[in-house]
C-alpha positions, 0 to 999 in steps of 0.5 A: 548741117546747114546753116539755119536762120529764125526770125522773130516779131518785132511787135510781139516776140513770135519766133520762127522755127529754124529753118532756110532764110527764104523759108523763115522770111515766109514764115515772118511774112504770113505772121505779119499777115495775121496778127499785124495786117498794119504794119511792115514786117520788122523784127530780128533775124538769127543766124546760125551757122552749120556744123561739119560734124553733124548730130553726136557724130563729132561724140563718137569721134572724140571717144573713139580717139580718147580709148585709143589714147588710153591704148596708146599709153599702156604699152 
């Protein structure tokens, strides 16, 4: 998973999706643009970094190694 950014207003608390940072810095703009044609873009930028093991991947890893585990120790 990559790293992922949102951005949020800094007039009225409108949220981004999490996105790619240009993709988020566009999405800010445009709301701008809309709502708040007077005043520069302000607001917050989130960041969120990526995993290496993606969605339940990291899940079924650890359950894999806990039944192996529990193998182990009955012999």
């Amino acid at each position: 998973m990559a790293d992922s950014y949102r951005y949020r207003c800094g007039e009225c608390g409108h949220r981004t999706a999490w996105g790619s940072e240009s993709r988020g810095a566009a999405a800010i703009e445009a709301h701008y643009d809309r709502r708040h044609p007077e005043i520069v873009p302000g607001g917050v930028v989130e960041f969120r970094r990526g995993s290496s093991c993606g969605g339940s991947g990291c899940l079924v890893v650890l359950a894999v190694l806990v039944v192996l585990l529990v193998l182990a120790s009955r012999s």
